[in-house]
N, C-alpha and C positions, 0 to 999 in steps of 0.2 A: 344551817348555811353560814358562810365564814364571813364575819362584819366586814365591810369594805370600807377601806382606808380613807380616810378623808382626802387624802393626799388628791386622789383619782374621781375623785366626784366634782364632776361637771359645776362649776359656781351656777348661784340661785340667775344671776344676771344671766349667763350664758344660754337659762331657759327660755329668759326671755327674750333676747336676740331671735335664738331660732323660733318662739313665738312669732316674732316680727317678721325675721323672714319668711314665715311660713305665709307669709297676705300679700308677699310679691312673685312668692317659687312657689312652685307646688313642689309634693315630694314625688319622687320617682317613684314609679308603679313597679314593687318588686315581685320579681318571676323566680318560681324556685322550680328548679329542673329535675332534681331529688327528693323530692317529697320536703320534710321539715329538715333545717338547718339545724346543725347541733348548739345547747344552751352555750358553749364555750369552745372557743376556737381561734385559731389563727385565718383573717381575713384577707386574701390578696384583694386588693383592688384595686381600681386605673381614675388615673385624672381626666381621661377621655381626652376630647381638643381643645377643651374651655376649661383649662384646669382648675380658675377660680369655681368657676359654677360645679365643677366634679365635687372639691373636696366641701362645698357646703350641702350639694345634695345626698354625699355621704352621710353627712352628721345631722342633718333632716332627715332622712329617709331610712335608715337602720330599722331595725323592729326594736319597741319601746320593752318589750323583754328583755331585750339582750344591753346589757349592760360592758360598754367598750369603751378602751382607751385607742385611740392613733397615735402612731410614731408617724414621725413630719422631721423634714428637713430642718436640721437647728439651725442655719442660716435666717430662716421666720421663725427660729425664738428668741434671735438677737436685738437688742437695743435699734429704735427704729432706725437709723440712718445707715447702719448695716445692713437692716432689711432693705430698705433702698437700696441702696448699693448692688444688693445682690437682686431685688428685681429689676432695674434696670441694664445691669451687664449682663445676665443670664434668661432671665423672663423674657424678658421683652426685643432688646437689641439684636441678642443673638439668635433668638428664635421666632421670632417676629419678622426681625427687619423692618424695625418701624425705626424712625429718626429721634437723633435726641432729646428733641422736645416733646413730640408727643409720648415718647418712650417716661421722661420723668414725671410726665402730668399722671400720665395712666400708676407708673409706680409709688409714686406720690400716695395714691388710693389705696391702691393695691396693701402697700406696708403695713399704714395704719390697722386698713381692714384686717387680713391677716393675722399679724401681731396680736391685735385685740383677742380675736379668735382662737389663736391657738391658746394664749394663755387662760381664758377663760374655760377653754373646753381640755384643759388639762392635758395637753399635748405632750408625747413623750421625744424629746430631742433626738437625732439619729445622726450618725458620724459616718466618719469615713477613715477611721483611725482609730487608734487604740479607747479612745473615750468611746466606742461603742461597746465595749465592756458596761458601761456606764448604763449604756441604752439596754442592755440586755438585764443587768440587775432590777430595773427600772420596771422591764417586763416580766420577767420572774418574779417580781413584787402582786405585781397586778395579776397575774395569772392566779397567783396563791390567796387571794383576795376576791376571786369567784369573775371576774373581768377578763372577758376578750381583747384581743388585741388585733387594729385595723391599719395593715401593711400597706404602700404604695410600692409593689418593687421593680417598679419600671425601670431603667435604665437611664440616667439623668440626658445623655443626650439623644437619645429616642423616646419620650416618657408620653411627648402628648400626639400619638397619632390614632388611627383605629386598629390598625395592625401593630401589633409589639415586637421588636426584635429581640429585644434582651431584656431578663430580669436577672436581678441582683440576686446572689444566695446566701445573702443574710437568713432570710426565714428558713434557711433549711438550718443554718447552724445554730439558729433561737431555738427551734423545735428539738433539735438532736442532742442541745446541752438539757432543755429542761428534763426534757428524757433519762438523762444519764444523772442528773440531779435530784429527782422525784421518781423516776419508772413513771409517768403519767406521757403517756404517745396525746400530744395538743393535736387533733387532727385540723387538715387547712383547707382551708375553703377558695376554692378560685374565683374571683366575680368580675364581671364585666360592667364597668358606668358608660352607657351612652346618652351625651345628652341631648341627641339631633331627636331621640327618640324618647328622652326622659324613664329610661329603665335602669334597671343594674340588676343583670343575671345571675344569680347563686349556683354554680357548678355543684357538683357531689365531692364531697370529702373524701377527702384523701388523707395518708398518712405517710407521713415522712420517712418516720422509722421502719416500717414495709419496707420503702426504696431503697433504704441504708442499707438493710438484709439483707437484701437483693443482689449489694456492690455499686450501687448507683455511685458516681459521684455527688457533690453538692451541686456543683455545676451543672449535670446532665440533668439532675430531679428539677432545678430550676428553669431550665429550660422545657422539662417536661410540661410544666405548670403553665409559662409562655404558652406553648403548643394549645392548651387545654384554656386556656380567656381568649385566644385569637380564634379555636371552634365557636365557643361561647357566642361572638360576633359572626361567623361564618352561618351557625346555626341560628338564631334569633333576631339579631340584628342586620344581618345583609339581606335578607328577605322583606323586608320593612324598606332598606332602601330602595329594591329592585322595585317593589311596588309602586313607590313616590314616583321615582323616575319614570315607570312607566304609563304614570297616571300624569304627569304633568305630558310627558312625549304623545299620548293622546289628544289632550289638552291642545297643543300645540298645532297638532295637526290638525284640529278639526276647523 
């Protein structure tokens, strides 16, 4: 097995963090729909509606096998008052609709936490521009180094609902260059986090390079993948609500 970089190994601190978090969260009770997930892969996943609570029950709740790096928005791996900055105009304001004080108390939190977080748990920066070159070498390192890699590829302004409208097709072009770079087909895994329910779905693998064959575009396979985390929730998780709901609407009426 090929030594893994130090670059990408988790600081000793950061165990302990999610040590500490783990005696106020539980971790998510993970459902695999395909039998066993593959050792190495590409992980779509969702922030759900509580995006703070999404991406730490990710990093809790993984299987202690599988050894992963996340790419995360480099905005949370800037110098804190960046962060700020961009949780308060983006997090909160705009998608909140909370005002501007309680918006900077909450980001105020939020940055620190965050910041902390990402750096400790070796987060790989992700762009929106030509430095995602940058982000993809980053991942082609860690792939070559026995490491998964854990995508968010929601669409920034539809990212935290339960239905997804759009994903980004970044990961199809991660998948397709390392392909053409190595022959090694990264197969991708779909998963859905919900935290109303405390789960995170594992779809069946898929492969990228299949759909390229096929003629897919990037865009169409990504959207495919949308299509396949919104069943996820359609199949597992809306059956969980309908029950709540109809357990409380009992409740109610009696």
């Amino acid at each position: 097995m090929k030594k893994r970089h130090k670059t990408f190994k988790k600081s000793k601190l950061f165990g302990f963090v999610k040590a500490i978090g783990s005696l106020f969260m539980r971790k998510a009770k993970l459902v695999y729909t395909d039998g066993e997930i593959p050792k190495q892969a590409i992980f779509l996943t969702t922030h759900g509606i509580k995006p703070l609570i999404g991406i730490m029950k990710n990093e809790l709740s993984m299987p202690k096998n599988l050894p992963f790096v996340t790419i995360g928005t480099h905005e949370l791996c800037n110098p804190y008052f960046k962060r700020l900055r961009y949780g308060l105009q983006i997090h909160y304001r705009m998608r909140n609709g909370w005002g501007p004080v309680k918006a900077f108390l909450w980001s105020s939190i939020v940055a620190f936490y965050l910041g902390m977080m990402y750096k400790m748990a070796r987060v790989i920066p992700s762009y929106r521009d030509l430095r995602s070159l940058q982000t993809m070498r980053e991942s082609f390192r860690a792939f070559d180094e026995g490491y998964s890699v854990l995508i968010y590829p929601e669409d920034l302004e539809h990212m935290y609902n339960n239905v997804y409208i759009k994903f980004l097709p970044g990961f199809v072009f991660m998948a397709q260059q390392y392909y053409e770079k190595t022959g090694k087909d990264m197969p991708v895994v779909p998963c859905y986090f919900s935290a109303q329910f405390n789960r995170i779905i594992f779809g069946k693998p898929l492969s990228v390079v299949d759909m390229l064959k096929e003629g897919k575009t990037r865009e169409e396979i990504a959207d495919h993948f949308r299509v396949i985390v919104n069943g996820l929730y359609a199949d597992h998780i809306q059956p969980l609500v309908k029950a709540k709901e109809a357990k409380y609407s009992k409740f109610n009426d009696a």
